[in-house]
NUTI-835427 format. One record per residue: x, y, z of N, C-alpha, C, O in turn; residue in three letters. Coordinates in steps of 0.02 Angstrom, whole numbers, plus 50000, padded with zeros to 5 digits. Layout:
# residues N
XYZXYZXYZXYZALA;...
This chain:
# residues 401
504424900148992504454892949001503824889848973503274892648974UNK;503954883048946503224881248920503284872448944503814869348941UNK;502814870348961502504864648963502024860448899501554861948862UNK;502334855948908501904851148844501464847848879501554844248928UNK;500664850048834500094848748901499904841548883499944840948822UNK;499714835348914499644829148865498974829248855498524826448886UNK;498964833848795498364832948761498444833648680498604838548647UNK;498324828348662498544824648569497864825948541497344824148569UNK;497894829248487497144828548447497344822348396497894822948370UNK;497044817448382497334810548352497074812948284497394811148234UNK;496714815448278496704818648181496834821948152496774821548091UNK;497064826548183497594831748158498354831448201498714836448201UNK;498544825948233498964824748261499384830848286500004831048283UNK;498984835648312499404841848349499534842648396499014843448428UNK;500114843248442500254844448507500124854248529500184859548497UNK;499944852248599499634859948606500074861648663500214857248704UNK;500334868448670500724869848713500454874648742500124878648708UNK;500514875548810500234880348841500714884848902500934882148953UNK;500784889448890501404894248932501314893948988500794896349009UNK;501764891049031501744890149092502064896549140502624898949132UNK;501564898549190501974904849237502404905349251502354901549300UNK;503104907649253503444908249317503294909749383503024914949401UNK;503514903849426503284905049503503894908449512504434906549489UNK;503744915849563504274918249585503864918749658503284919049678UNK;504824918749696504724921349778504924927949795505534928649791UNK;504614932949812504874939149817505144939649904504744937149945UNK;505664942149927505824941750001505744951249995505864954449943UNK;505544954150056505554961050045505574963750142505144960850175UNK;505854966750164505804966050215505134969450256504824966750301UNK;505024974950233504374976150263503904980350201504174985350177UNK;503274978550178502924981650189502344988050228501794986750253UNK;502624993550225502294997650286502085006350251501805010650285UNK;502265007250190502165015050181502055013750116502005008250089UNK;502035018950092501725019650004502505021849995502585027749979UNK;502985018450002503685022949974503795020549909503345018849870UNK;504505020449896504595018349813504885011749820505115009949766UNK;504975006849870504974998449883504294995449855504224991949805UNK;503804997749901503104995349894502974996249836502854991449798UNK;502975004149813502735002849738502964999149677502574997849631UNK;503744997349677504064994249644503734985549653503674981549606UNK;503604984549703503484978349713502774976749694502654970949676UNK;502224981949697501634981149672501544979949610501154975749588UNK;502004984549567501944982949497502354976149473502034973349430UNK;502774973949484502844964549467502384962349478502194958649433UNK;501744963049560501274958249583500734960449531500334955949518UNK;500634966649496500114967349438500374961449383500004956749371UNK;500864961949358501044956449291500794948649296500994945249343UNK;500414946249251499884939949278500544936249224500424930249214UNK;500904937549204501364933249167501624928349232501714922349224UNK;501734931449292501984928149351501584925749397501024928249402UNK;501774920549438501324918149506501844918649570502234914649595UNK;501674925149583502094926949638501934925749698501324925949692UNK;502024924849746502144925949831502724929649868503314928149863UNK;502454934949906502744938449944502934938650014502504939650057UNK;503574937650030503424935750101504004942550151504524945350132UNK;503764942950190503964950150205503874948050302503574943150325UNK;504254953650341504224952750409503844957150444503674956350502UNK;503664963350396503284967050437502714967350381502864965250325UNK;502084969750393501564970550330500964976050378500544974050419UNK;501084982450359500494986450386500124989050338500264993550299UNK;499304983750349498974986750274498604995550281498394999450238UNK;498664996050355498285001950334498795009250313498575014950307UNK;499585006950303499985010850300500045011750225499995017250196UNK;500145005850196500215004950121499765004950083499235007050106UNK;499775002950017499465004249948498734998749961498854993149985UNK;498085000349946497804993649947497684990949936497254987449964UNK;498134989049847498014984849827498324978049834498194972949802UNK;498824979049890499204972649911498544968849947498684964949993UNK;498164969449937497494964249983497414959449936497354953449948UNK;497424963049862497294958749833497884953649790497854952449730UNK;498564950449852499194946249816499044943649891498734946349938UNK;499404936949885499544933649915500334936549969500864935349941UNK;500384939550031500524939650064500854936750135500634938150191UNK;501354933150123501514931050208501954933350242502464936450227UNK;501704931450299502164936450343502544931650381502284927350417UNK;503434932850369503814926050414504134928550478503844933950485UNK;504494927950523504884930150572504284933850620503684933150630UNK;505004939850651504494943050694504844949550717505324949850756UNK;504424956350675504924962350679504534965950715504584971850699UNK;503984964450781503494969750807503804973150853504154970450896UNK;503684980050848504224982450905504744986050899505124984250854UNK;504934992550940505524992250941505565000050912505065003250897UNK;506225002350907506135011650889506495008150835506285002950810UNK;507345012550807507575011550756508075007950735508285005750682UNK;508235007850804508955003950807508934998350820509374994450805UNK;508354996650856508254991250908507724987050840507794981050852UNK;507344987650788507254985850736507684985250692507554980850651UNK;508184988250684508654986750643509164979050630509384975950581UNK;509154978250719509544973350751508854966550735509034960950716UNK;508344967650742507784963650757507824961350666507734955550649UNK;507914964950632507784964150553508524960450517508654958650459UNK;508904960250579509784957350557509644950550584509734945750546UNK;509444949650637509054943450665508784938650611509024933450589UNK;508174942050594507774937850557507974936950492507714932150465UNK;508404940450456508664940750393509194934150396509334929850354UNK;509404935250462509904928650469509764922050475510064917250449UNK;509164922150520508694915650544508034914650519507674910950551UNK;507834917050471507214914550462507224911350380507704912750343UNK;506644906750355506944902750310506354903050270505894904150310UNK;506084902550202505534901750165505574892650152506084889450139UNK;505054890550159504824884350175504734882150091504444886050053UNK;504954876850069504724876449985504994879049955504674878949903UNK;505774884249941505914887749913505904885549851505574888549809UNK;506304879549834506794878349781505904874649738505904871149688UNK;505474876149763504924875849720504714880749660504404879149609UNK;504994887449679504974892349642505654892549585506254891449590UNK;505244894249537505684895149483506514902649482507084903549459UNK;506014905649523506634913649534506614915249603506054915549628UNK;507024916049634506964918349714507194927649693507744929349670UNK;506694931649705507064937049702507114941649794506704941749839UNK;507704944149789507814947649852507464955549857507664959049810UNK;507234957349879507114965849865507344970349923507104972149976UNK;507984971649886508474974149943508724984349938508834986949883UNK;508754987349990508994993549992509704991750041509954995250085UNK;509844987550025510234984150100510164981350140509634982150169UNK;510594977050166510444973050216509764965150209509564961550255UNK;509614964850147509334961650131509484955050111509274949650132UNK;509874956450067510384951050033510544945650087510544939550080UNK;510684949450146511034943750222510634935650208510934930350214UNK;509814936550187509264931550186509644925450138509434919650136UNK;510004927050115510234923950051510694916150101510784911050068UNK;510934916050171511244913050190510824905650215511004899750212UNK;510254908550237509864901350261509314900050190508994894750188UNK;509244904250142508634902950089509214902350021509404907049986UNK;509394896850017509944897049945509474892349883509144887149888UNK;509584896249834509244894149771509644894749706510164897749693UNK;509204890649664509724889449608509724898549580510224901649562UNK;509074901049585509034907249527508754912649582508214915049599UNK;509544913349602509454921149644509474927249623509814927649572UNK;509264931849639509194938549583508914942249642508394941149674UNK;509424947249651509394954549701508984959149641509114959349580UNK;508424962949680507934966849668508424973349698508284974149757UNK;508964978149672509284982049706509014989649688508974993049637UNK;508814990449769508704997149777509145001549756509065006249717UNK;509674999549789510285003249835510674995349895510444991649939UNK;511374996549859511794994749917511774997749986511935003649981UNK;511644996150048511534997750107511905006750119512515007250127UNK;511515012050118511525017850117511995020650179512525023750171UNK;511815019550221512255020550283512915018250287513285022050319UNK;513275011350256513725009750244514215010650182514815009650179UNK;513875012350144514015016550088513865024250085514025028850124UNK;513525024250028513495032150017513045037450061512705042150037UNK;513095035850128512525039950173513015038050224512815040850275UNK;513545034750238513975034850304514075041650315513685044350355UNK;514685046550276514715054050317514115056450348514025058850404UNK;513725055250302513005058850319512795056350387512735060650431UNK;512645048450407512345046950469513125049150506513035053250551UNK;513695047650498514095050850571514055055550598514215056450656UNK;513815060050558513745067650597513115070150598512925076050597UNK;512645062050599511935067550621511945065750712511555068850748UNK;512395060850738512085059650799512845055950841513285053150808UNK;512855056450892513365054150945513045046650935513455044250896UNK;512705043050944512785035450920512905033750856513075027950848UNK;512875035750830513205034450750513835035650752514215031250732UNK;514085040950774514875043250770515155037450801515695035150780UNK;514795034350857515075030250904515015020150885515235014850907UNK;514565022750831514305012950845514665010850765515025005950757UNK;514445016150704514795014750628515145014750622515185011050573UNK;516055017550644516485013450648516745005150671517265002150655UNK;516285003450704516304995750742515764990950680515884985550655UNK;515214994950671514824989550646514874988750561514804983750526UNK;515014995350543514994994550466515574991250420515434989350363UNK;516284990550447516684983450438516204978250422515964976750367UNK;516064975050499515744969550488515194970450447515374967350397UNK;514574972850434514144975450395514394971050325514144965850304UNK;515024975150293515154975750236515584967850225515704965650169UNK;515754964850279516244958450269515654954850234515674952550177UNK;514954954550288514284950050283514024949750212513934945050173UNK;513924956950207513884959050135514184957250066513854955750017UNK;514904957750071515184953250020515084945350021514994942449967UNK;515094942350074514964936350082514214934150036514234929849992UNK;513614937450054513144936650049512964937749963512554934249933UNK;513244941449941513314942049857513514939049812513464939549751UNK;513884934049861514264927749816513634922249800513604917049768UNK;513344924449824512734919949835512234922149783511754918549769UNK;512314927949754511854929949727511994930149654512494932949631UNK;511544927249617511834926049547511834931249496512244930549450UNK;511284938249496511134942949449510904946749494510884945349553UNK;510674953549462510314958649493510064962849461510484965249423UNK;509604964949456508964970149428509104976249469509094975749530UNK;509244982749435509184990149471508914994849423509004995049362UNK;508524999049462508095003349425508435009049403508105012949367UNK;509325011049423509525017749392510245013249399510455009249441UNK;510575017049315511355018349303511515020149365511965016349382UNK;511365024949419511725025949467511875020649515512415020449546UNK;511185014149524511225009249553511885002649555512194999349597UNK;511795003749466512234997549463513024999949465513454995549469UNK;513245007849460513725012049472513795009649543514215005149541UNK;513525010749619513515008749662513605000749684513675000049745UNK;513614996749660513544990449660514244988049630514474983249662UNK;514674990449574515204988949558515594992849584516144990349591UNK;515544998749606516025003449653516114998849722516654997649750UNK;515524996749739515744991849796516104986049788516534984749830UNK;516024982849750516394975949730515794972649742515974967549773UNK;515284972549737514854964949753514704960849709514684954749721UNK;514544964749625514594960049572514694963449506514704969549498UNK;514794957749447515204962349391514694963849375514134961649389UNK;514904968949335514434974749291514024969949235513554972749207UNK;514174962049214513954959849160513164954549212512734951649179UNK;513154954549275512704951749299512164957749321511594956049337UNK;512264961449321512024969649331511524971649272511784973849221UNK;510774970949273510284973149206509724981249238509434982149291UNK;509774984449191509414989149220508844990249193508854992249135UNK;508234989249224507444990349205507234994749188506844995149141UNK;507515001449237507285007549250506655007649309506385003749348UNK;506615013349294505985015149360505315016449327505285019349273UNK;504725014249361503935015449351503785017149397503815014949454UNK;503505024449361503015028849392502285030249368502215029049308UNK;501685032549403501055031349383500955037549327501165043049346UNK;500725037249277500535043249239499805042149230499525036849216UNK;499505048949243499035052749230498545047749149498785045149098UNK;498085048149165497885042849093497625048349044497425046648989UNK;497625055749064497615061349008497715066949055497485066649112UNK;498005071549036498365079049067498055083449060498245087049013UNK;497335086249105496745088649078496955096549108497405098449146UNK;496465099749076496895105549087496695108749132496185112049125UNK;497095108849199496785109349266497265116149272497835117049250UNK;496735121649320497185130549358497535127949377497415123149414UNK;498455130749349498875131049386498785134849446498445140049441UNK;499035133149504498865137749567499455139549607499735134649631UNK;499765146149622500415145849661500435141149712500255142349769UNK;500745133849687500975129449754501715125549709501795123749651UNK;502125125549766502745121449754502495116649794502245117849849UNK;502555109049758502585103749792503095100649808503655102149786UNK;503005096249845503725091049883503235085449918502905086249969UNK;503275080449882503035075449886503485070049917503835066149884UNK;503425070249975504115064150018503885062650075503385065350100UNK;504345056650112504035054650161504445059450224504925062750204UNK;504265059950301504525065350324504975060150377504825056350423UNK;505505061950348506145059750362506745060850395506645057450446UNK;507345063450402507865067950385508095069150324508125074650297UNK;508305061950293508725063750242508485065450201508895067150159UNK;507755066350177507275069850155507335076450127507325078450069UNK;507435080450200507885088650209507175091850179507155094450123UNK;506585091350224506095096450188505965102250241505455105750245UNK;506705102750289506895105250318507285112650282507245118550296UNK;507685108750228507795113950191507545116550140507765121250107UNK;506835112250129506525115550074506045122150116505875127050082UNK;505905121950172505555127950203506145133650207505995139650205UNK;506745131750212506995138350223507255139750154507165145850157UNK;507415139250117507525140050058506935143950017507115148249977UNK;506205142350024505665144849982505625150650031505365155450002UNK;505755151950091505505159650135506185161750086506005166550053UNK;506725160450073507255165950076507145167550000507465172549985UNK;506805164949950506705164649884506205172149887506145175649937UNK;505875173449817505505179649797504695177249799504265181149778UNK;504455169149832504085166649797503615168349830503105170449804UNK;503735167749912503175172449974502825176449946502215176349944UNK;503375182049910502975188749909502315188849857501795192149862UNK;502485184949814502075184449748501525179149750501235176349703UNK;501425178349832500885174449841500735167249850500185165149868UNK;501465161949830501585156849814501585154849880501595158449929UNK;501575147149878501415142249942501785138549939501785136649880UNK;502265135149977502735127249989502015121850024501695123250075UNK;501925116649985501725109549999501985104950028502275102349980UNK;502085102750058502395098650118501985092150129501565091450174UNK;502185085850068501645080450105501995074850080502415074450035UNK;501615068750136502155063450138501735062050200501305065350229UNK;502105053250213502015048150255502555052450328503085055450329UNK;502045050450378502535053450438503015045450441502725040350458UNK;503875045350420504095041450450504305042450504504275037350539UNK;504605049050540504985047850575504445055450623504165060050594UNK;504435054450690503705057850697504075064850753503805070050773UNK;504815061850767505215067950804505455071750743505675077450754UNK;505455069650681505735074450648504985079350615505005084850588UNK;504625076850624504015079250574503845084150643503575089250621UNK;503865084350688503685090150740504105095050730503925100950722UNK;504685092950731505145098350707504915103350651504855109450652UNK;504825099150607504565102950516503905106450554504105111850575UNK;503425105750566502945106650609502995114250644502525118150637UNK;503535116250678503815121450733504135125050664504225130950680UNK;504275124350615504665127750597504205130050558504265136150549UNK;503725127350529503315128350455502875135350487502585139950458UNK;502955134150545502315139050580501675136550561501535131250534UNK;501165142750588500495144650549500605151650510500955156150531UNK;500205151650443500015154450435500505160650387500395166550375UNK;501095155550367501635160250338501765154650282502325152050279UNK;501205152550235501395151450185501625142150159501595139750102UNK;501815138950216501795132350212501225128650246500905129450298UNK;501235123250184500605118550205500925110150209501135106650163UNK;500865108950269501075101650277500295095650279499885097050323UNK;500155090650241499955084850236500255079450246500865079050240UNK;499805073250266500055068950284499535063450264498955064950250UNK;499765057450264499535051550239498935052750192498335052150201UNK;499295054650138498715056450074498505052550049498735046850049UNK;497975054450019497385047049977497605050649904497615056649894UNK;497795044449850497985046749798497655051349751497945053649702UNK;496945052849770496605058149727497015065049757497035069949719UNK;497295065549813497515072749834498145072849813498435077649790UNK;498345067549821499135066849777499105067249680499625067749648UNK;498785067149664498755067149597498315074649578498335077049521UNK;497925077849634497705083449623498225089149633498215094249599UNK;498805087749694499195093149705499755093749650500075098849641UNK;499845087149610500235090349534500145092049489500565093949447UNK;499275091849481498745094749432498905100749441499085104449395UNK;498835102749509498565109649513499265112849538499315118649518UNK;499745110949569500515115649553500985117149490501125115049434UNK;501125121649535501745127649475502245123449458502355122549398UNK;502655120149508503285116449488503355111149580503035111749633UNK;503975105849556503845104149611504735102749640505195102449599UNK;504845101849716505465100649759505675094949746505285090249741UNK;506445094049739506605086949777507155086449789507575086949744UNK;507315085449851508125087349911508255081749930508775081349963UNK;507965076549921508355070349965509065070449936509365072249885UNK;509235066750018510005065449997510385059749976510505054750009UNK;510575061349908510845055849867510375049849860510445044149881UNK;509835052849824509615046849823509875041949777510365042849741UNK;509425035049779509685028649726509245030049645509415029649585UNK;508825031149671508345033849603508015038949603508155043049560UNK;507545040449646507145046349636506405045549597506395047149537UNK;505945043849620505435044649573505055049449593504545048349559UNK;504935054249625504675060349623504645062849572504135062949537UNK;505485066949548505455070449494505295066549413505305069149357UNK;505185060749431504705057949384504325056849377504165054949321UNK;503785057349435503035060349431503015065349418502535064949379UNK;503125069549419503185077549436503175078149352502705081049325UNK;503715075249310503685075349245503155073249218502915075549167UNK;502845066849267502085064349195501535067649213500945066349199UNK;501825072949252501045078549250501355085049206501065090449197UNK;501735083849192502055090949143502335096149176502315101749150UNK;502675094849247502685099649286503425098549283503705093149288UNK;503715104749275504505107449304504635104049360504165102949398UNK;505485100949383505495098949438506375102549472506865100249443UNK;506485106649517506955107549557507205102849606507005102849665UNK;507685098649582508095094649607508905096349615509315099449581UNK;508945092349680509915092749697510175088249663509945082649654UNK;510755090849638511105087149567511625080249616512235079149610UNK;511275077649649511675073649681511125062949646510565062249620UNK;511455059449657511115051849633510625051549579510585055249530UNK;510265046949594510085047649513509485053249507508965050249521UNK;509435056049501508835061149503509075065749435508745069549401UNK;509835063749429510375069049394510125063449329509865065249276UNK;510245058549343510165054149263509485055549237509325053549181UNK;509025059049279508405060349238508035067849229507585070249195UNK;508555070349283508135078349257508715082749232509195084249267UNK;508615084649167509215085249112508935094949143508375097449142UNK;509555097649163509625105149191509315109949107509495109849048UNK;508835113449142508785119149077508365115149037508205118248986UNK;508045107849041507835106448981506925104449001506405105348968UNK;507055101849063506445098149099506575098649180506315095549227UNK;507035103549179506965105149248507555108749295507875110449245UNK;507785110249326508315114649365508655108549404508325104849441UNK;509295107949393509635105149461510095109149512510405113649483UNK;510195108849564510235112749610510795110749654510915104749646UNK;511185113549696511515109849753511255112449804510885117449804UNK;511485108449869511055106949944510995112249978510925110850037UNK;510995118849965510875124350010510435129549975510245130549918UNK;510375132550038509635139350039509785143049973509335144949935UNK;510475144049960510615149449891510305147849833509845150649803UNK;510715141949818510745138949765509935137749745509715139749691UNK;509495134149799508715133249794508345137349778507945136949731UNK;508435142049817508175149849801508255153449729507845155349687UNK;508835153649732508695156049660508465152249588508315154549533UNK;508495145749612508115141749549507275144649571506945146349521UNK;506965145149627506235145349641506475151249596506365149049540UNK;506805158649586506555164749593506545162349486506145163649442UNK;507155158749485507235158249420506575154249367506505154449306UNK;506195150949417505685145949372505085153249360504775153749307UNK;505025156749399504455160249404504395162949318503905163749282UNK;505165164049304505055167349234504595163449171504635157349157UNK;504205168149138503715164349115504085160549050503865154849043UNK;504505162049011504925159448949505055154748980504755149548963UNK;505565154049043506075148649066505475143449075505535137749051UNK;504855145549111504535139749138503885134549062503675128849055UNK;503835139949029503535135248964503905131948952503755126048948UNK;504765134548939505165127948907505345124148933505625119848899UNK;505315122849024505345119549074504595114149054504605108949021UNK;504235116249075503495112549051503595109949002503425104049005UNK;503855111948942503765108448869504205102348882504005096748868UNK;504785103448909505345097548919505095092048954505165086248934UNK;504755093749014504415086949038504175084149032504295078549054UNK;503335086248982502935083548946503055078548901502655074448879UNK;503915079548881504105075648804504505073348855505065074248831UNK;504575071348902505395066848936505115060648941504555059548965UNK;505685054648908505725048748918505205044748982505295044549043UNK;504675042048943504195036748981504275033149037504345027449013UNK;504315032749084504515026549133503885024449151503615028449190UNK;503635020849140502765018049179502985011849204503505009549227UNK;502385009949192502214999149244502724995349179503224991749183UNK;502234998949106502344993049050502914993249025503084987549008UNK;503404997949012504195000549040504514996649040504864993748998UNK;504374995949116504824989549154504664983749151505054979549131UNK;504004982149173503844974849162504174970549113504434965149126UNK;504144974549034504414973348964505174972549002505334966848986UNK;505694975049043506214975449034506304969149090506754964849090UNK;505894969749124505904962949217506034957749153506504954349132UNK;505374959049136505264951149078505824945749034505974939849025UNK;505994953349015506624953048970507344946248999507704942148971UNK;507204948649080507784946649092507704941949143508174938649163UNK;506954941249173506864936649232506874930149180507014924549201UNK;506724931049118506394923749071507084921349055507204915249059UNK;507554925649038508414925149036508564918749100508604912649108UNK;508604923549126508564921849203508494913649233508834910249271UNK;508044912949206507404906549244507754900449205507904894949228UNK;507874904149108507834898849075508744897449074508914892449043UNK;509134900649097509784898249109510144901349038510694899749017UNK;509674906349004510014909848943510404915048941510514918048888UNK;510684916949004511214922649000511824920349000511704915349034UNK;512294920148992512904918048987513424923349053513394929449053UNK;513734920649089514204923849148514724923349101514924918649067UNK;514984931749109515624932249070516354936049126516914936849102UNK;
């Protein structure tokens, strides 16, 4: 967008134009962990092309990245409190009732949604809405089997609530004019549901941090797994899978590190990991230890279930490291089997024998060589692609077909 500044030079009679920011509103529901929300959202707040504000219901700085100190930050509603369920309900609340003051001041309202986000869209309506899509709401979609049979309240409450869930949901999309997703699998998810056509649907891709040179640091027997400790996570099954593998014997170690989300399940991992048999669990890492443990590992894990994107095994690539992933969401659109890395399905067998299979030294150079050369995803990536389409966007140049 540009502004004509009123300033005339009268002797060379030139008008001077000067590029004016886009003000955008980012809605996000909480800031609280270094996951792949936060980081996605940090890198738009790096791009000075924009004058953003963030407004969010929960914000824990000593949980997250720190460079959110330095964006403008507000915090609206009121999500303090509460275990998971009882936040859940608290975050349906405020999504419903709470309102950004000045909206239609901003040039782009964007949503930054994994679900359940979008709902905001009912009391905050703007000309240039644009869902930031994680993922269509996981539990109601592609993680329902999964939550019914992890627990007797789920079996009991997601038949009643996820109807309605999904009525709200369509409702709430009508509202929404475009959408930005970081994986083919995303916007696959998004038209499988019906929420919008595939021609309002742009994909950025995903940014991940790379290494600013790949120095040549001892490989050291460690498998990493870099996640937050979760369930659906399953680094539950990455411990039993590496004991039943060949990798024990030959001296090798499972890495275990990540944000404690969920702190009954991380005791569990905890009881199981033991002492002293080979797994090492970390927790709330400072990024020099996180960027040292893919320096210095063999290859690295990644079991979540179904995820929407996956950026692990795309770090894991911009350190040149092999990555063993379950061939399930998008993780599949980026780690090409045999070439840059092993894909796997969800049990001890199948895992195992990819660990016993990487050890080989042929398989694992040409594993290494593949990742080193795999397709870029960084900050400048995407930004180039946000850009592409928020300026579309703003300036009313896309055409609805």
């Amino acid at each position: 967008m540009y502004d004509l500044v009123s300033v005339i030079n009268i002797h060379s009679s030139k008008f001077i134009f000067v590029e004016k920011r886009l003000k955008i509103a980012i809605l996000v529901p909480w800031i609280k962990s270094k996951g792949g929300v936060e980081r996605a959202i940090l890198t738009l707040l790096k791009d000075d092309k924009y004058d953003i504000d963030v407004y969010t219901f929960e914000y824990k700085e000593e949980n997250t990245f720190e460079e959110f100190k330095n964006f403008k930050i507000y915090k609206i509603g009121n999500l303090k409190g509460g275990k998971f369920v009882t936040k859940g309900l608290k975050l349906f609340f405020n999504l419903l009732t709470s309102r950004i003051k000045n909206l239609n001041s901003y040039d782009v309202f964007v949503v930054s949604t994994a679900g359940i986000s979008e709902l905001s869209v009912f009391r905050n309506k703007h000309r240039n809405t644009v869902a930031l899509s994680h993922t269509p709401l996981r539990v109601a979609h592609t993680m329902y089997d999964y939550y019914r049979k992890s627990a007797l309240r789920y079996r009991l409450l997601l038949p009643i609530l996820v109807p309605i869930y999904r009525w709200l949901e369509r409702a709430a999309w009508k509202r929404i004019n475009y959408a930005l997703v970081y994986s083919q699998e995303v916007k696959f998810r998004l038209v499988k549901s019906g929420l919008i056509r595939p021609s309002r649907i742009f994909v950025i891709g995903p940014a991940v941090r790379y290494p600013k040179s790949i120095k040549k640091t001892k490989t050291k027997k460690l498998i990493f797994y870099s996640s937050r400790f979760i369930p659906y996570k399953r680094q539950d099954l990455a411990i039993r899978a590496f004991r039943a593998s060949e990798l024990p014997k030959l001296g090798f170690k499972l890495v275990l590190g990540g944000f404690v989300e969920d702190k009954r399940y991380f005791e569990r991992i905890k009881a199981l990991a033991g002492q002293g048999n080979g797994i090492i669990l970390k927790t709330n890492m400072k990024d020099d230890e996180l960027k040292a443990l893919y320096s210095e590992c063999y290859a690295t894990l990644f079991l979540s279930v179904n995820e929407d994107t996956g950026l692990v095994p795309l770090e894991s690539m911009a350190y040149g490291k092999p990555v063993i992933s379950v061939n399930e969401g998008g993780p599949k659109e980026f780690v090409k089997n045999g070439v840059n890395g092993l894909l796997v399905t969800a049990n001890i067998n199948s895992i195992a024998a990819a660990l016993n299979r990487i050890i080989n030294k042929k398989l694992y150079l040409k594993l290494k060589s593949g990742a080193l050369t795999s397709t870029i995803y960084d900050d400048e990536r995407q930004r180039s692609k946000f850009d592409k389409y928020i300026s579309r966007i703003a300036n009313k140049r896309i055409k609805a077909t």
